[in-house]
C-alpha positions in Angstrom: 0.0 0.0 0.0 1.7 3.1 -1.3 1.4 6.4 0.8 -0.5 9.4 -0.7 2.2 11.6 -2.3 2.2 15.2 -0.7 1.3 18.5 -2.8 3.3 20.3 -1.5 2.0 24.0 -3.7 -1.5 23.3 -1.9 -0.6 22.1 1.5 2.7 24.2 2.3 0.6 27.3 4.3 -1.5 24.1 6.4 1.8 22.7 7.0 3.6 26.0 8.3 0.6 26.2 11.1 2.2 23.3 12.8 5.3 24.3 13.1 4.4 26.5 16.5 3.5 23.3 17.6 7.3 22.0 18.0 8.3 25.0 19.3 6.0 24.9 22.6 5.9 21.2 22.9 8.0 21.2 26.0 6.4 23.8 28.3 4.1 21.1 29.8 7.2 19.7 31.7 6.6 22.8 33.9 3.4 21.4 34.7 4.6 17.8 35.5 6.9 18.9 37.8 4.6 20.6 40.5 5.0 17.9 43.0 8.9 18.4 43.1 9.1 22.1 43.2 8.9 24.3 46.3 6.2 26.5 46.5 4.3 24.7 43.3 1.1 26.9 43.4 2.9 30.2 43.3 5.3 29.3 41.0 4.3 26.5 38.4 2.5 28.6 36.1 5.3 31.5 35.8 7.8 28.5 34.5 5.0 27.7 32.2 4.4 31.4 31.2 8.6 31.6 30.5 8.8 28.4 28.8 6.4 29.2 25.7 7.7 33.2 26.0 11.6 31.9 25.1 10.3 29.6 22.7 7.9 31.8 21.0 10.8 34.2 21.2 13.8 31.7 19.1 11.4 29.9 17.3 9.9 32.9 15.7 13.8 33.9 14.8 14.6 30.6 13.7 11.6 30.4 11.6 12.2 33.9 10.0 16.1 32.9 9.1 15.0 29.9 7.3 12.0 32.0 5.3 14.2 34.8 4.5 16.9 32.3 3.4 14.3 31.3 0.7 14.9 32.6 -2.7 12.3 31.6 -4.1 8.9 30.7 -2.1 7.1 29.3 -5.4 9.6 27.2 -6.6 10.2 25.6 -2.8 6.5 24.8 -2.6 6.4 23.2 -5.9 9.9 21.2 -5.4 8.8 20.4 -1.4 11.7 19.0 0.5 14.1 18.4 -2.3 14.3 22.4 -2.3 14.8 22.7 1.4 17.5 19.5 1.4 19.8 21.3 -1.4 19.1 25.1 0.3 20.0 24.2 3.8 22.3 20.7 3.7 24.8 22.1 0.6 24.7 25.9 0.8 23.9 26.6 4.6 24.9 23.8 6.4 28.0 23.8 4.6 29.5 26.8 5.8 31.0 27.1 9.2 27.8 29.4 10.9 26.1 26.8 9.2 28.1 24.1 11.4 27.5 26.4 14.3 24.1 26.6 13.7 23.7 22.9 13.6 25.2 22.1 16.7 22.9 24.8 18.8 20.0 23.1 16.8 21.3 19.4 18.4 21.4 21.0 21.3 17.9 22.6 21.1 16.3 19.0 20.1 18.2 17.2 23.0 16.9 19.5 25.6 13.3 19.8 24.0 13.3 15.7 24.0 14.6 15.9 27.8 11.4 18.3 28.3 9.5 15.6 26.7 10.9 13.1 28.3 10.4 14.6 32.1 6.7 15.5 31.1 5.8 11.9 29.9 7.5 10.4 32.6 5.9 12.5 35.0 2.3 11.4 33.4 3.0 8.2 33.4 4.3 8.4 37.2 0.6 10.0 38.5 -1.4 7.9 36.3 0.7 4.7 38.1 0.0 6.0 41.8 -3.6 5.9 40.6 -3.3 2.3 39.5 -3.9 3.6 35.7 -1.6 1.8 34.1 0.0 -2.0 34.2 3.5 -2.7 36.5 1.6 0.6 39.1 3.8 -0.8 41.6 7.0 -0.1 40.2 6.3 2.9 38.1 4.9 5.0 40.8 7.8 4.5 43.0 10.1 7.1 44.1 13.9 7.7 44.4 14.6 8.0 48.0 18.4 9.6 46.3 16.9 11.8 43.4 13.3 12.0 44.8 12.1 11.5 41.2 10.4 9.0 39.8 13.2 6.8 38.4 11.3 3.8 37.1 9.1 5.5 34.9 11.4 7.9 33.4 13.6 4.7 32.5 10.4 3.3 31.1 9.5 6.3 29.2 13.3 6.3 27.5 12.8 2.4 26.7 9.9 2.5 25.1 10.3 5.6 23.1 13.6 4.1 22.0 11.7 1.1 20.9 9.4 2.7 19.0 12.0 4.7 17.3 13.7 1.6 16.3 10.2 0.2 15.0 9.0 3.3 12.8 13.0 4.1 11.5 13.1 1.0 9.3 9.5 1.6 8.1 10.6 5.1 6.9 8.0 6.9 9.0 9.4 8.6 11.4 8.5 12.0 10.1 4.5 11.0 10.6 5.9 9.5 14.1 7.6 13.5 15.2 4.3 14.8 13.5 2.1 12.3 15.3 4.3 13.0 19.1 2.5 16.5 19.0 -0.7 16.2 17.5 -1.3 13.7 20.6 0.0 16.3 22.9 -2.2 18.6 22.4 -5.1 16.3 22.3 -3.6 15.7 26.2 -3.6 19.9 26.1 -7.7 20.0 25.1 -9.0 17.9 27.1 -8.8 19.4 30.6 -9.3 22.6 29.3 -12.5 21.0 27.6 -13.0 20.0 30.8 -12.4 23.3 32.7 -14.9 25.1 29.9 -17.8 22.7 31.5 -17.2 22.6 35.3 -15.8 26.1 35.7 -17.9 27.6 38.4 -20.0 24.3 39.0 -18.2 21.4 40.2 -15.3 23.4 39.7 -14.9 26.3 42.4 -11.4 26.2 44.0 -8.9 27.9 42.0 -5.4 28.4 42.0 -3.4 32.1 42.1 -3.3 32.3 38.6 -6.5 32.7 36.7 -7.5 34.3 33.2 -11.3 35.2 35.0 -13.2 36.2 32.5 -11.7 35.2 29.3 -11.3 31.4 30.9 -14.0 30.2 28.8 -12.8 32.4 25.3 -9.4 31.2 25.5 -11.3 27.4 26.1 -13.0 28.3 22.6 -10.4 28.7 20.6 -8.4 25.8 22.5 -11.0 23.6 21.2 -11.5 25.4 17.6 -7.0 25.5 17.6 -7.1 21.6 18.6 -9.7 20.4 16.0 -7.9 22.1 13.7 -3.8 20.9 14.0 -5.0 17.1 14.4 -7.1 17.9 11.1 -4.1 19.1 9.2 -1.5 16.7 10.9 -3.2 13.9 9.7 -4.3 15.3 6.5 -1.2 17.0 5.3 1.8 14.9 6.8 1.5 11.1 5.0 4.5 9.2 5.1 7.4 10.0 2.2 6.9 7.1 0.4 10.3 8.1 -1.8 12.1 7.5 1.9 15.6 5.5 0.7 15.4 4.3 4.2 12.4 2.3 4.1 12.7 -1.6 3.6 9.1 -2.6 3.4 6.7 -1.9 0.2 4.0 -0.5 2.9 4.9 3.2 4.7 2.5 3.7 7.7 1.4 7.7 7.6 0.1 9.7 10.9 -3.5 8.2 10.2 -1.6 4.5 10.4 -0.6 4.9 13.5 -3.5 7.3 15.2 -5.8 4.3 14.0 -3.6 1.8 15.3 -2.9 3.6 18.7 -6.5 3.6 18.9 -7.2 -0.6 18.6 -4.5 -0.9 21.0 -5.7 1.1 23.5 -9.2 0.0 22.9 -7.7 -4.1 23.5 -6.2 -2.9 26.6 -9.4 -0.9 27.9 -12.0 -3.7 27.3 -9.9 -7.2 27.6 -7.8 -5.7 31.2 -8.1 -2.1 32.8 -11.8 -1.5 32.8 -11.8 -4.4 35.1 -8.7 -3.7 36.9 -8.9 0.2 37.1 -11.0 1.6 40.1 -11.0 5.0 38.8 -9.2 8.3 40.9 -9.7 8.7 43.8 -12.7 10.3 45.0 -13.8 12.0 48.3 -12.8 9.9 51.4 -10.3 8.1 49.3 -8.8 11.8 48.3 -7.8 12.0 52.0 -6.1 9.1 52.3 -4.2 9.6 49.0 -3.1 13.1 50.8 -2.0 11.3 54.0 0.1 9.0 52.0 1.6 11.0 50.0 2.2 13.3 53.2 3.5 9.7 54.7 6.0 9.2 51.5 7.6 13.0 51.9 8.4 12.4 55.8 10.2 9.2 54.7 12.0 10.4 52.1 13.1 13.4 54.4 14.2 10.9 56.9 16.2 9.7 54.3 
């Protein structure tokens, strides 16, 4: 089965909306890190607010070098990557700010895949104390040495690294990149989805930082923004089915692996964890999670 080939005259503009997409992809880290940072309430949300600021900031810059390095936008959206790969790799790349250049970009992707990595571990980490996901007991241990939670950032590096080595071979991994942040931000919509409903009904406690009034606009165009990036991920960013690297006559594309994402976790929901999983904790059960989490910080103090 042969992926779709890209036009790239009619679907370079959809394309360049997701490129803010990479640049803000690590900020949630911020977020997953609450439980290890002092004064978390006070102070979460302003390494939030930085974290997209900078990146706005660089990636706007980075963004405008490679655009004004373009010649000729016409002829780069008819040729599609074959432009970009002789612009960049034999003229820029080749020079020595080009070098320089390169390095601070492995740089930039190392530390945006640490962000990504401390985020997912984190996730992974609170959805284990809850019992909401297989091996709980180990991955919602703690480090009594790092105070982090070791097991499941170990897990979150082996099984990205095995899904890597999966999807490389298969010549996909650009769908796979593409595919990492369209399922972010479906992770991004749905609280705030959430928030948008229970906002001043079941919801009622708030934290020190607060939009007020333009809460439920912001929501809006959360849920309009959302639709929208999935729609042109997994419409505009197929598989390259020209890849020299692939080894197999079939290339899976972004809508490959959404689809199969979606059997798997539909196996795992109905065959095991909506007859393991008990749900999160709810009203008494809230207290005792506090006291034993209160429980885990004295012993890990104690050393």
């Amino acid at each position: 089965m042969a992926a779709p080939s890209l036009d790239f005259s009619k679907a370079f503009t959809a394309i360049g909306l997701l490129y803010p997409l990479f640049t803000i992809t690590g900020f949630d880290a911020s977020a997953h890190t609450a439980e290890e940072t002092k004064d978390a309430r006070n102070t979460v949300h302003k390494g939030m607010l930085h974290a997209v600021l900078w990146s706005i900031l660089f990636g706007f810059l980075l963004i405008m070098s490679m655009v004004m390095a373009v010649p000729d936008m016409k002829a780069a959206a008819a040729t599609g990557w074959a432009f970009f790969n002789n612009l960049f790799i034999a003229n820029i790349l080749s020079s020595p700010i080009g070098k320089i250049l390169l390095v601070g970009v492995l740089i930039s992707n190392f530390l945006c895949a640490l962000a990504c990595v401390t985020s997912t571990s984190r996730r992974i980490y609170a959805f284990a104390r809850d019992d909401g996901v297989p091996f709980s007991g180990l991955l919602k241990s703690v480090s009594p040495k790092h105070r982090t939670p070791v097991a499941a950032i170990w897990a979150t590096a082996i099984l990205t690294r095995v899904l890597t080595a999966i999807t490389t071979p298969l010549g996909a991994f650009a769908a796979l990149s593409t595919g990492c942040a369209m399922y972010l931000y479906i992770s991004y919509g749905m609280p705030i989805i959430a928030g948008f409903f229970t906002e001043g009904k079941a919801w009622t406690v708030y934290g020190s930082f607060r939009l007020g009034t333009l809460s439920k606009p912001f929501a809006l165009i959360v849920m309009v923004g959302t639709v929208v990036v999935i729609t042109i991920g997994h419409a505009f960013v197929p598989s390259i089915a020209a890849d020299p690297v692939a080894k197999t006559g079939f290339v899976p594309g972004l809508v490959d692996y959404s689809m199969g994402f979606l059997v798997f976790l539909g196996v795992l929901w109905f065959g095991l964890e909506n007859k393991r999983f008990k749900g999160p904790p709810v009203r008494d059960q809230i207290a005792k999670r506090q006291a034993s989490i209160a429980a885990q910080e004295r012993e890990l103090d104690a050393g």
